[in-house]
C-alpha positions in Angstrom: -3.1 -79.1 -52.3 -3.8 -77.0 -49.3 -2.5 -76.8 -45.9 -4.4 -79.5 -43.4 -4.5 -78.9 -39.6 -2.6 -82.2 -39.8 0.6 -80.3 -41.0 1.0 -77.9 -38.5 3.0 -79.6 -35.7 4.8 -78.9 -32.7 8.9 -79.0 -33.2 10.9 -79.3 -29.8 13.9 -76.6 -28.9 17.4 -77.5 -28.5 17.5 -78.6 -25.1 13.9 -79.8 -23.3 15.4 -79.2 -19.6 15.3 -76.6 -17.1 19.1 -76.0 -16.9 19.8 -72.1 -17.6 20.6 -72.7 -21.3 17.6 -74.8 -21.8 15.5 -73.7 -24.9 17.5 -72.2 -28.0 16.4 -72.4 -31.4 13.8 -75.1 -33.2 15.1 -78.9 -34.2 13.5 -81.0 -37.1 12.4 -83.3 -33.8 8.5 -83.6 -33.5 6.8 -83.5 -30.4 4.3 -86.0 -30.7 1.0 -85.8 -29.2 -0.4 -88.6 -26.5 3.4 -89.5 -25.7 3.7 -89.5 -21.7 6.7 -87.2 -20.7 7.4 -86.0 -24.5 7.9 -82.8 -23.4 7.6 -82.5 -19.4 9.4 -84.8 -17.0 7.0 -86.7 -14.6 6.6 -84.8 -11.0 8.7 -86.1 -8.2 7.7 -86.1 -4.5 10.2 -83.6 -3.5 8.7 -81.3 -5.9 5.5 -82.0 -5.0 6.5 -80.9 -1.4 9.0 -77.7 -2.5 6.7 -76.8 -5.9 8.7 -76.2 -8.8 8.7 -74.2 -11.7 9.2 -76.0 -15.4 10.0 -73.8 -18.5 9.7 -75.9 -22.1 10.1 -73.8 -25.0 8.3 -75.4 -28.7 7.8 -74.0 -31.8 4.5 -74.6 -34.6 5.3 -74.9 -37.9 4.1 -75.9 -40.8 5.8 -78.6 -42.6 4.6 -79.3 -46.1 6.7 -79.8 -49.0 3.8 -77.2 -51.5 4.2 -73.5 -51.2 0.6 -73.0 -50.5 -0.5 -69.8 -48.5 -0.6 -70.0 -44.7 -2.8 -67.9 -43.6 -2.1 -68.2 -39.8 -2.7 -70.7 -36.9 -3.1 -70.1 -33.0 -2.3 -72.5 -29.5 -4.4 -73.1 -26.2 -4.6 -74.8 -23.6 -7.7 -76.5 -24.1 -7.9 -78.7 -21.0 -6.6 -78.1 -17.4 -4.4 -80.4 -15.5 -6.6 -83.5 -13.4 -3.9 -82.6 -10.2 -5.2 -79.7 -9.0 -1.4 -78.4 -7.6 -0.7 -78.5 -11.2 -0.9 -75.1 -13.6 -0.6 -74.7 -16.7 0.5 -71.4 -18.9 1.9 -70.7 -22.2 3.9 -67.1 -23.1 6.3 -66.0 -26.1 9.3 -64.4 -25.6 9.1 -63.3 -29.1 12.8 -64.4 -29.3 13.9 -67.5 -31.6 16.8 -68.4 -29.7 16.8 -67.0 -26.5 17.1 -70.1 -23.2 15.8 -70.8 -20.3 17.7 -68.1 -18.1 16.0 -65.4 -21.3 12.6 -66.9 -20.1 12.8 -66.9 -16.6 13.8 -63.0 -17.0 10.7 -62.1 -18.5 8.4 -64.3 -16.2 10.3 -62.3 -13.4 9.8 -58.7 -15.0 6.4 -58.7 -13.1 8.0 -55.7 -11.5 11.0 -53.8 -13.0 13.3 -51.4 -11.3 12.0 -47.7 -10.6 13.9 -44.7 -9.1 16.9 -45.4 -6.4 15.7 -44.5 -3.1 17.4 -42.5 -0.6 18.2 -44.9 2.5 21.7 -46.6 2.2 22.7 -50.0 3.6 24.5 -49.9 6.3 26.9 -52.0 6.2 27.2 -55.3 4.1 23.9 -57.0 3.9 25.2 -61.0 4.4 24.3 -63.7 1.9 21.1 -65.6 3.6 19.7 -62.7 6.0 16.1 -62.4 5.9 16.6 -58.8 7.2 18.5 -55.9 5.9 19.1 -52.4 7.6 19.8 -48.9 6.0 19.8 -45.4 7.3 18.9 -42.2 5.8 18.8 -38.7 6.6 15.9 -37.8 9.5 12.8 -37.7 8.2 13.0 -39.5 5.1 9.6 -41.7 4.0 10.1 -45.3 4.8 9.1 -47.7 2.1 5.5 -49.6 3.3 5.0 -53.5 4.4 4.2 -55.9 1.1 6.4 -53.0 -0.7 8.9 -54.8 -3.5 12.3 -53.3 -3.3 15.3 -54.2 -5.5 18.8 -54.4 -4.4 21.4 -53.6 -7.2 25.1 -54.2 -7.3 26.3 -51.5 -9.5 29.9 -52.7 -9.0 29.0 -57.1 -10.2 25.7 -56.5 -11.6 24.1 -58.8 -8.5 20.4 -57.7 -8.4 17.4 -59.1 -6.2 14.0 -58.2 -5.8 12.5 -58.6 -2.5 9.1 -58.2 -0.6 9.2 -56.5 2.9 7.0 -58.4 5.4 7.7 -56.1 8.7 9.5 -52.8 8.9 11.1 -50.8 12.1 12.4 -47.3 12.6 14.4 -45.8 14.9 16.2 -42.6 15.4 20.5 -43.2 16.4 23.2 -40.4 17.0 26.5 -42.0 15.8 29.7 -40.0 16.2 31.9 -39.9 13.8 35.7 -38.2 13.4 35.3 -36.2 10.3 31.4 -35.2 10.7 31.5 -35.1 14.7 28.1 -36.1 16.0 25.0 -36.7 14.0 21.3 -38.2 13.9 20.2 -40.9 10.9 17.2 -43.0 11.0 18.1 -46.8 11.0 15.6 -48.8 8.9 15.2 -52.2 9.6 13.3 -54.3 6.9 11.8 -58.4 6.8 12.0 -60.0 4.0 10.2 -62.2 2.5 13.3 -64.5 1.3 16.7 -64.7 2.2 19.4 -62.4 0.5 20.9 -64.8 -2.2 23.7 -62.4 -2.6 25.9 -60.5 0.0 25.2 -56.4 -0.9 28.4 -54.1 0.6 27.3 -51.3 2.5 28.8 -48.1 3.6 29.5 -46.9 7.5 26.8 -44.4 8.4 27.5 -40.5 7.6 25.7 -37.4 7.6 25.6 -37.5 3.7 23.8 -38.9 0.9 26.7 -40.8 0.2 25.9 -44.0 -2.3 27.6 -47.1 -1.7 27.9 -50.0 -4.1 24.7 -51.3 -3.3 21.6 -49.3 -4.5 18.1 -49.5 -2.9 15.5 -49.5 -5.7 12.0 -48.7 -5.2 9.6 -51.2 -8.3 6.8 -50.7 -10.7 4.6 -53.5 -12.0 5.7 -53.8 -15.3 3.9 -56.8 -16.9 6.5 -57.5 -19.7 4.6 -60.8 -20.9 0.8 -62.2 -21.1 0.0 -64.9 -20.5 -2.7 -67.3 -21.8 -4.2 -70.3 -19.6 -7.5 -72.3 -19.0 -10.4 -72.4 -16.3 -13.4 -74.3 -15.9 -16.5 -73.0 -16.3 -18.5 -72.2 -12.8 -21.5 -71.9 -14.8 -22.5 -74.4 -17.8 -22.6 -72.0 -21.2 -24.3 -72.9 -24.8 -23.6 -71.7 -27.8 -24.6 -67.6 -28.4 -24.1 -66.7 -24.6 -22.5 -63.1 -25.0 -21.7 -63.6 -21.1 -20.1 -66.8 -19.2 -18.7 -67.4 -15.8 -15.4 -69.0 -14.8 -13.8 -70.3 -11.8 -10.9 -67.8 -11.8 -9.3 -65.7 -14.5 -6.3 -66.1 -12.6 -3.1 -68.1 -12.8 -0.4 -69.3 -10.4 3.0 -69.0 -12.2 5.3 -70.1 -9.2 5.0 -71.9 -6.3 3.8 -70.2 -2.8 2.6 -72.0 0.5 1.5 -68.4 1.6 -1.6 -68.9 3.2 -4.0 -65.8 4.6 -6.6 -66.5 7.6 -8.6 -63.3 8.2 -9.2 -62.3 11.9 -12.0 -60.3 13.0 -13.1 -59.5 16.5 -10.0 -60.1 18.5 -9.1 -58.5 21.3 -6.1 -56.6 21.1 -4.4 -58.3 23.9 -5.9 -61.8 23.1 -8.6 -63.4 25.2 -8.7 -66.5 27.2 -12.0 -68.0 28.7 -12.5 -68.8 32.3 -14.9 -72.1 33.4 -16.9 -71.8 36.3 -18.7 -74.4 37.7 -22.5 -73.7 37.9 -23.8 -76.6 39.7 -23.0 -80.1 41.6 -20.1 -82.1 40.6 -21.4 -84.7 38.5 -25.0 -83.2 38.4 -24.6 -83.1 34.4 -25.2 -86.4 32.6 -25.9 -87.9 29.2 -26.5 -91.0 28.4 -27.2 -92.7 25.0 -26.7 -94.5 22.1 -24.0 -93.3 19.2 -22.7 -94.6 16.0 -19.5 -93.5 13.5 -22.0 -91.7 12.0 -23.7 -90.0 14.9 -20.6 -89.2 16.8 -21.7 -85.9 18.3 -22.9 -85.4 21.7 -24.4 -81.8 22.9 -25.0 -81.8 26.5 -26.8 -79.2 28.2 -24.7 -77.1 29.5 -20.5 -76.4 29.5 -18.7 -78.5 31.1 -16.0 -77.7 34.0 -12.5 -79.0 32.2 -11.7 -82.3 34.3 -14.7 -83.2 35.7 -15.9 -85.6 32.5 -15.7 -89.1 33.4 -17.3 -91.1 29.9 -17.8 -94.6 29.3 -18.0 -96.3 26.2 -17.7 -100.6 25.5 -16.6 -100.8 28.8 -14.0 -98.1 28.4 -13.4 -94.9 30.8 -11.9 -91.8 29.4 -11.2 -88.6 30.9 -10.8 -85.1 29.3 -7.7 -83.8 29.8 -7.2 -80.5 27.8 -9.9 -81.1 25.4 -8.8 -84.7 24.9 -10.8 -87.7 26.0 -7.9 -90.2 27.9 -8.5 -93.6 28.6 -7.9 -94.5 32.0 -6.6 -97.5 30.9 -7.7 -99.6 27.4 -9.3 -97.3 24.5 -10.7 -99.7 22.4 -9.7 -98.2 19.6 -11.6 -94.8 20.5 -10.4 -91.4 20.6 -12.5 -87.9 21.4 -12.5 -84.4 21.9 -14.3 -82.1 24.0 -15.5 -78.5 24.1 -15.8 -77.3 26.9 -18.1 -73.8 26.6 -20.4 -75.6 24.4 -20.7 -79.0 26.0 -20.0 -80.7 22.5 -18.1 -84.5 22.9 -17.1 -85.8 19.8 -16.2 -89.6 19.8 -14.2 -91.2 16.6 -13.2 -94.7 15.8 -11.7 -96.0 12.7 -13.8 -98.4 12.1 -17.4 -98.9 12.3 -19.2 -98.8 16.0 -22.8 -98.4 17.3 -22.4 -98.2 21.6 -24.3 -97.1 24.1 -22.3 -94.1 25.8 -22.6 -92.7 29.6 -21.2 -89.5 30.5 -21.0 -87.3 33.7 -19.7 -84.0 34.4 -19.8 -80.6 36.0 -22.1 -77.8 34.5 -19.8 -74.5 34.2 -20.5 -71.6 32.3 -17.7 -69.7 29.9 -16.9 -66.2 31.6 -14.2 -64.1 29.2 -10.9 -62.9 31.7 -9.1 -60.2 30.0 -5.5 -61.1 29.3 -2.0 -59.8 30.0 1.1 -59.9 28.2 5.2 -60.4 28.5 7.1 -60.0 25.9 10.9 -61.4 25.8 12.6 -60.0 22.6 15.2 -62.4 21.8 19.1 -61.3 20.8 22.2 -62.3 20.4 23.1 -61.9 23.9 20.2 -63.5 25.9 19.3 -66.5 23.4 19.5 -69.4 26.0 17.5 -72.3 26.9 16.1 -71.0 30.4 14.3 -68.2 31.1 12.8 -66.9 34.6 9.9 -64.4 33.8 8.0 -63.1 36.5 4.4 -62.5 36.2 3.6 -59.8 39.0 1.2 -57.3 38.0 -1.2 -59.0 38.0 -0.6 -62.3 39.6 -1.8 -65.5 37.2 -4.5 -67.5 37.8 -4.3 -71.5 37.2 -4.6 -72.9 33.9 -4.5 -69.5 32.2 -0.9 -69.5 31.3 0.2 -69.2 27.1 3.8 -69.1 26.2 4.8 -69.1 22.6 8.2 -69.0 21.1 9.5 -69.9 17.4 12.6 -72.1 16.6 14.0 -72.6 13.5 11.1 -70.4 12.3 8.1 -73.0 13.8 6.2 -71.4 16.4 5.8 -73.9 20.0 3.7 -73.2 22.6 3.3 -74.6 26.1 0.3 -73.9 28.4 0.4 -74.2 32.7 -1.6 -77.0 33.5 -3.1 -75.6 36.1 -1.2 -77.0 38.9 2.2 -75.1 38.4 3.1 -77.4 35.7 4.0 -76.2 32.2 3.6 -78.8 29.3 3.2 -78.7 25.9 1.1 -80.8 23.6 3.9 -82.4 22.4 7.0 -84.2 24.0 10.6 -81.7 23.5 8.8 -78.6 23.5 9.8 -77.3 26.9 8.6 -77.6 30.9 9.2 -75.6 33.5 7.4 -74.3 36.7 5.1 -71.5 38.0 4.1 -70.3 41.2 0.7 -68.3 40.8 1.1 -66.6 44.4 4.4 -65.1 44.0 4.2 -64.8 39.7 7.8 -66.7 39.8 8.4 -68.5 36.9 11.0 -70.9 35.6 10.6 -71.6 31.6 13.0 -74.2 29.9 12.4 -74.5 26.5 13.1 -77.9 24.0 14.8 -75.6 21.5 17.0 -72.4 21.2 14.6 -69.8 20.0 15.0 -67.9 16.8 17.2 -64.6 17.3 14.8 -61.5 16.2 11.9 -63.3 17.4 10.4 -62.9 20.6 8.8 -65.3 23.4 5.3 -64.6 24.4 4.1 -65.0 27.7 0.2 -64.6 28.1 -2.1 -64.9 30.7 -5.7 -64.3 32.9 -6.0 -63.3 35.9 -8.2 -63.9 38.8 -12.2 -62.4 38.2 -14.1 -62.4 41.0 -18.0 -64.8 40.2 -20.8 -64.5 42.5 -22.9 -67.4 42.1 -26.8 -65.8 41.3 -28.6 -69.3 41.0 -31.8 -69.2 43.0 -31.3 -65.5 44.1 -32.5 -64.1 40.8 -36.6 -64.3 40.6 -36.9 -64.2 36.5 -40.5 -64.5 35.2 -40.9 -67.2 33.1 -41.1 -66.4 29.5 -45.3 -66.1 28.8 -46.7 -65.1 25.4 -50.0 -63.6 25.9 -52.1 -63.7 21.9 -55.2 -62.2 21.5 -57.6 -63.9 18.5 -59.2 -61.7 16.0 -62.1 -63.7 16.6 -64.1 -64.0 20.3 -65.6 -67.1 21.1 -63.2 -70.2 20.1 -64.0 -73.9 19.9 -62.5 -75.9 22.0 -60.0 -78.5 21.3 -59.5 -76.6 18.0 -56.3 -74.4 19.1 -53.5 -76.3 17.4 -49.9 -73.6 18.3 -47.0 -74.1 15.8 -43.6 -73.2 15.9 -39.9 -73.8 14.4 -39.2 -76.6 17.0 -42.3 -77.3 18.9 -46.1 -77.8 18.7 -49.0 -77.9 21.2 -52.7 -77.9 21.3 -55.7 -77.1 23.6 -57.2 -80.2 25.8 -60.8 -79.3 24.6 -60.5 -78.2 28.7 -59.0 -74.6 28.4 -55.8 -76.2 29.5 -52.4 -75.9 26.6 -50.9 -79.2 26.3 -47.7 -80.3 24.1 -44.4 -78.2 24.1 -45.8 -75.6 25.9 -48.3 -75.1 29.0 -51.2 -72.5 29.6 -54.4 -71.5 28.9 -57.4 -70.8 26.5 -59.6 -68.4 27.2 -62.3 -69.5 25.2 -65.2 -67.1 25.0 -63.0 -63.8 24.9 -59.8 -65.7 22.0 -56.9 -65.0 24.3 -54.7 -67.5 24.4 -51.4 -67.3 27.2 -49.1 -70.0 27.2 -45.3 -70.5 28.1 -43.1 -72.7 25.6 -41.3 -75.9 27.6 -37.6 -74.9 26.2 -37.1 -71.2 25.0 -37.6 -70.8 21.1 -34.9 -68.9 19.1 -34.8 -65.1 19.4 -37.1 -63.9 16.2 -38.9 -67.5 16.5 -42.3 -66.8 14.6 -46.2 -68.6 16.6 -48.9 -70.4 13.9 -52.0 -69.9 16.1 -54.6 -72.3 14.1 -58.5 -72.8 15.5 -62.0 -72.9 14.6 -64.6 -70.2 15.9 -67.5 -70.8 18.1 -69.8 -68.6 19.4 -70.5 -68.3 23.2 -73.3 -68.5 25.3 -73.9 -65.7 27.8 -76.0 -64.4 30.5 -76.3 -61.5 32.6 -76.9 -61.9 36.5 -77.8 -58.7 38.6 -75.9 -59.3 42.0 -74.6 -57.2 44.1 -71.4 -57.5 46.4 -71.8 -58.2 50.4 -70.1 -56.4 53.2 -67.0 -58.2 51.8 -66.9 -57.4 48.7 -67.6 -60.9 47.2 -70.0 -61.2 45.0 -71.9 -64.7 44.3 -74.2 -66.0 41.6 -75.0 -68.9 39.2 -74.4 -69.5 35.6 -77.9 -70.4 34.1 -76.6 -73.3 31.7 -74.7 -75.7 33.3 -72.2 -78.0 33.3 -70.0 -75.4 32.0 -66.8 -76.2 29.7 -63.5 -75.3 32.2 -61.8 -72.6 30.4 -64.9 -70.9 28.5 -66.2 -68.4 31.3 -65.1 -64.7 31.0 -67.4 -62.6 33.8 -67.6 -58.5 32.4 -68.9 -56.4 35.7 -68.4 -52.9 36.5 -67.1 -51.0 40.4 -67.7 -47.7 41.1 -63.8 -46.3 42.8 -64.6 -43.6 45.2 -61.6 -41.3 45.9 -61.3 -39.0 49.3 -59.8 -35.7 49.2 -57.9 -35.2 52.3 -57.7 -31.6 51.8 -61.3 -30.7 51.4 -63.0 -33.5 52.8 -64.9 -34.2 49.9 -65.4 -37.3 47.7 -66.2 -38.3 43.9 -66.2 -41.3 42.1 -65.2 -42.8 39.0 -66.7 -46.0 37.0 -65.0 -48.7 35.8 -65.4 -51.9 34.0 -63.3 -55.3 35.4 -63.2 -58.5 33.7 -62.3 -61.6 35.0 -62.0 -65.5 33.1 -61.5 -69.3 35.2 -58.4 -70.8 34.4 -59.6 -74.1 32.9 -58.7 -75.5 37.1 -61.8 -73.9 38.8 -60.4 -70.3 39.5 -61.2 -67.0 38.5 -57.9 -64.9 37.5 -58.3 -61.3 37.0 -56.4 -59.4 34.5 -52.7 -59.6 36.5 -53.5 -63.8 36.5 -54.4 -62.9 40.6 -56.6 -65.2 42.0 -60.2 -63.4 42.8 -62.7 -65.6 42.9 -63.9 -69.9 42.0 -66.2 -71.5 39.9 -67.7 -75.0 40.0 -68.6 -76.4 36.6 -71.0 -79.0 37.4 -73.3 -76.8 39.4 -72.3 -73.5 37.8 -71.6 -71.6 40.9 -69.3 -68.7 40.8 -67.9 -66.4 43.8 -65.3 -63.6 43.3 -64.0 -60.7 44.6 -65.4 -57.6 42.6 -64.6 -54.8 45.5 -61.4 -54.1 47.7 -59.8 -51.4 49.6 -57.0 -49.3 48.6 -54.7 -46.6 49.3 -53.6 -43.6 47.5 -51.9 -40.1 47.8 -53.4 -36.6 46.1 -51.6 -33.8 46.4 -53.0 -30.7 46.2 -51.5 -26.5 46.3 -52.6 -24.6 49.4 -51.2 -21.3 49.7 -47.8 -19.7 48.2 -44.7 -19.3 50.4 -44.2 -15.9 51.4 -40.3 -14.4 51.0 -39.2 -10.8 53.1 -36.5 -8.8 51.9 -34.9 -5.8 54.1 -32.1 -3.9 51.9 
C-alpha cells in the first residue's frame, strides 16, 4: 500500500509558546488542521497596538505503519492572512532540537558582526540610553546614519546590534596626567532603540587602548530564507512563463516606522501671508449643500477671520481653519482653507441645507521665515523660557514653536494678537510682543533633554495694492479659417469647459464674446472665465461664398471716403472693404519726396462700425441702406535720418 497525502501530517514540538525554551524536539501529538488556536494563540489588543513576534516550531512526517518508499514532500503557505497587520512566514533551522531563543538567533543574523572599529566608548554606555558616545584618534572615519553597529561585551558576552539614526562630531582637547594634553574626536551616535545592556567604557587617552566593550562595524549576512505568500496583482492562467505579485516582500517583526517624502521645501521652512484684496465682506457664496456635496470653492482666498457662514440657522466662524459656532452647531463641524477658498462642511448624519457665506477676498503671498533654535540640556530644561525675536522683528500670526516631550513633538502658534495657544489644552501659553521681539514661552511639559525647541517665524513684507492701476488686455484669441467666406450662424466654438456660437449677426454669443468676420473667416473672440493654460479651441462652420463689388471713390479733403454697397440690406458682420493709399514720405535733407503703395483692409463689427486692422474705429456702415463712410487717408509723422559729411579730426605732434 503506498504512501497517501493523508499520511503525512504535522506533529507539534515540545513546548507550543514563545518562552525562550519554546520549540525542542517532535511529540507523537498531531496538529490538526481547521482547529482555531491549535497552534497560535489568538491576537490580543495589546499586541495588536505593540506588534508582536510568534515563533511555533512543527515537524512533517509520515506516519504509516508499511515501509513503503517516501520519495519526499514540501510545505507552503498557500493562503495569506484576512487581517492585513498579520504575516505569515515559515524557515528551518535545520536543527531537530534547538528552541525558541535557537530560532530567534537565526531570524536576528540578518546582519552578523564584521571587523571591530576603531572609536572606543567613552565611558560606560547606561542601560536604556538611546545615545552612546566614543572617541577616536583625529581623523578617524565616522560610521554613516542608518549604519548597523554591534556592541560586544568581551568580558559577559552582552551583545546588541543597533541602527544609528543621527550622528555628531566634534574635536575635544582633554588633559590628562600621564599623556599631558591631547586632541580625540568625540562621536556622538542616535539610536534607534534603547541600550538593553550597560557597556563599560574607558576614560579617553591618546591611545588605541580597547576597553571591555567593542564597537563592531555589520555585514548582511542572511543566515535563513524564508518562504511566504502574496496575492497576485495581476490574474494568471495556466502556461504564463511570467506573473505579477503584490510584493515579494515580507515583514518578519513589527515596525511603526513610517517615511513621508519631502520635496520642495524651503530650507528654513515657509509660512504664507493673507492679504486682503478687496472689501470686507465683498466675497459671498451662497447655496445649497448636502453630506454628499459638502465642498464649497469660492472665488477667491479668503482673509483668516473674516468668514461669517450660516447654515440651519447656525453661525460659525473660522478660527484657525476651524469653522466655530457662535453659539449652537447643530451637529455641524467644518474646515477652511484659506489660499484656496475651499469650506468643507461635515455632519454625521445626513443633511441637505441651504448655506450662506461671506468673507474677505485675500490673496496667499509666501514670507520667508526665520529661525531660533533652543538646544535643550541638563542645565536649562525648565518649564519657562524668554526668547527674544529681534532680528527681524515678528509679524502677527506668524509665530511656530515646536518642542518634544516624552519624545511627542507639541507645537503652539501666536494667535496673532500676542497670544500663544496651542490646538490642544496643556500644551503651553505664553506672550509675545511683535514691537519689541520679547517673548515669554511656558510650556505644558518639561521638554526632552537632547532635543531642541524651535522657534519660527515671518516677518513683515511690504504689499502695494495694484488693483485698478494695472491696464491688462483682456485675453483675445484672434483664428483665421482656412476657408474665406463663412455662413452665418454656422460658427459653433468648443472648448474643455465652455461653448459658444455666432448669432447668425457677426456677433459671438455663449461663454465667450466677439466677432465673425464673415466674408474674410477670421474669427476674434475673448472667453468669459480664462480656460486652462494648454486649453485646445474646436472651431466648427459651414462655408459660404460672398458677394462683392468694387466701387471707384475717391477720398475728400478729409480723407473720408464714402460710397454704397450695391446689394442691400447687408448681413452685420459680413462686410470686409480691400482699398489701397498711396504714403508719400518727405526728405528733410533734400527736399525731395517719393511714395510707396499700400493695400488697407478694413471689416464692420457686426454693430455698424468699421474697425481697421488694430480694432480702431475708422469708419460706419448702415445695413438697411448700405451706406459706408471711413477714413482711408491720415496724416503722420516720421524721422529719416540721413549721413551728411564726415567729422574732421587735427593732430599737431
Amino acid at each position: 500500500m503506498s504512501i497517501q497525502k493523508t499520511d503525512i501530517k504535522l506533529m507539534a514540538s515540545q513546548r507550543l509558546t514563545d518562552y525562550y525554551d519554546g520549540g525542542g524536539q517532535m511529540t507523537g501529538q498531531e496538529i490538526i488542521d481547521g482547529v482555531v488556536n491549535n497552534l497560535f494563540p489568538d491576537i490580543s489588543r495589546l499586541d495588536r497596538v505593540y506588534g508582536r513576534v510568534s515563533l511555533r516550531k512543527a515537524f512533517p512526517a509520515v506516519m504509516t505503519d508499511n515501509t513503503d518508499m517516501y520519495y519526499g514532500a514540501h510545505a507552503i503557505i498557500t493562503e495569506p492572512p484576512e487581517d492585513d497587520n498579520v504575516h505569515v512566514t515559515l524557515f528551518s533551522t535545520d536543527d531537530f532540537y534547538d528552541i525558541r531563543e535557537n530560532a530567534k538567533d537565526r531570524v536576528e543574523s540578518y546582519v552578523s558582526i564584521a571587523h571591530e572599529m576603531l572609536w572606543r566608548p567613552l565611558n560606560n554606555q547606561l542601560e536604556g540610553q538611546r545615545a552612546i558616545t566614543a572617541f577616536a584618534k583625529v581623523g578617524t572615519e565616522p560610521p554613516e546614519v542608518s549604519q548597523t553597529i554591534a556592541l560586544r561585551n568581551a568580558v559577559t558576552g552582552d551583545q546588541q546590534y543597533v541602527r544609528i539614526t543621527e550622528i555628531s562630531t566634534e574635536r575635544v582637547q582633554f588633559a590628562h596626567p600621564n599623556y599631558g594634553n591631547f586632541t580625540v574626536d568625540v562621536l556622538t551616535m542616535g539610536l534607534s532603540a534603547a541600550l538593553q545592556y550597560t557597556f563599560p567604557g574607558i576614560e579617553p587617552t591618546p591611545y588605541t587602548t580597547r576597553a571591555d566593550t567593542r564597537i563592531h562595524a555589520t555585514v548582511v549576512a542572511d543566515a535563513s530564507s524564508y518562504y511566504g505568500v502574496s496575492r497576485m496583482a495581476q490574474p494568471a492562467t495556466a502556461g504564463d512563463m511570467n506573473f505579477w505579485a503584490n510584493s515579494i516582500y515580507a515583514q518578519l517583526v513589527p515596525t511603526s516606522q513610517i517615511e513621508t517624502p519631502l520635496v520642495d521645501q524651503l530650507m528654513g521652512g515657509s509660512h504664507v501671508s493673507m492679504i486682503a484684496k478687496g472689501p470686507a465682506g465683498s466675497l459671498s457664496f451662497s447655496g445649497t449643500r448636502s453630506n454628499e456635496t459638502n465642498s464649497i470653492h469660492l472665488t477667491d482666498g479668503v482673509l483668516p477671520g473674516s468668514l461669517s457662514l450660516t447654515i440651519e440657522g447656525h453661525v460659525f466662524r473660522d478660527r484657525r481653519g476651524v469653522l466655530v459656532a457662535e453659539d449652537t452647531d447643530g451637529g455641524y463641524s467644518g474646515t477652511v482653507e484659506y489660499h484656496s477658498g475651499q469650506v468643507i462642511i461635515e455632519r454625521t448624519t445626513s443633511w441637505s441645507q441651504t448655506v450662506s457665506i461671506t468673507a474677505t477676498p485675500a490673496v496667499a503671498i509666501p514670507e520667508a521665515i526665520a529661525s531660533q533654535e533652543i538646544l535643550i540640556e541638563l542645565a536649562n530644561r525648565s518649564y519657562n523660557y524668554t526668547p527674544s525675536l529681534t532680528d527681524p522683528l515678528p509679524s502677527p500670526g506668524s509665530i511656530r514653536i515646536s518642542y518634544m516631550a516624552q519624545g511627542k513633538w507639541y507645537e503652539l502658534y501666536d494667535d496673532g494678537q500676542g497670544v500663544l495657544v496651542g490646538n490642544e489644552q496643556g500644551i503651553g501659553t505664553g506672550t509675545v510682543d511683535y514691537g519689541s521681539g520679547s517673548m515669554i514661552l511656558t510650556l505644558g511639559a518639561l521638554p526632552d533633554v537632547g532635543s531642541s525647541i524651535i522657534i519660527q517665524w515671518g516677518h513683515g513684507i511690504e504689499i502695494t495694492d495694484r488693483r485698478g492701476v494695472v491696464d491688462a488686455e483682456p485675453m483675445r484669441l484672434d483664428a483665421t479659417l482656412p476657408h474665406e467666406g463663412i455662413k452665418p450662424g454656422s460658427v459653433q466654438i468648443t472648448w474643455t469647459g465652455g461653448a459658444a456660437t455666432d448669432n447668425g449677426f457677426g456677433l459671438i454669443t455663449g461663454d465667450a464674446t466677439g466677432v465673425v468676420s464673415y466674408h474674410d473667416g477670421r474669427v476674434f473672440f475673448a472667453p468669459t472665465a480664462v480656460p486652462e493654460s494648454g486649453t485646445e479651441f474646436t472651431i466648427d462652420y459651414e462655408q459660404h461664398n460672398p458677394n462683392s463689388a468694387t466701387a471707384n471713390e475717391s477720398a475728400d479733403g478729409s480723407g473720408i471716403v464714402t460710397a454704397t454697397i450695391p446689394e442691400t440690406p447687408v448681413r452685420p458682420g459680413s462686410v470686409g472693404l480691400e482699398y489701397t493709399v498711396q504714403r508719400i514720405d518727405v526728405h528733410y535733407a533734400t527736399g525731395g519726396t517719393s511714395t510707396k503703395t499700400l493695400n488697407r483692409t478694413i471689416r464692420d463689427d457686426g454693430q455698424g462700425n468699421l474697425v481697421d486692422e488694430r480694432d480702431a474705429n475708422v469708419g460706419t456702415v448702415d445695413y438697411s441702406t448700405g451706406a459706408i463712410s471711413f477714413l482711408a487717408c491720415r496724416a503722420y509723422e516720421y524721422y529719416r535720418y540721413i549721413f551728411t559729411q564726415y567729422a574732421t579730426v587735427k593732430r599737431t605732434g
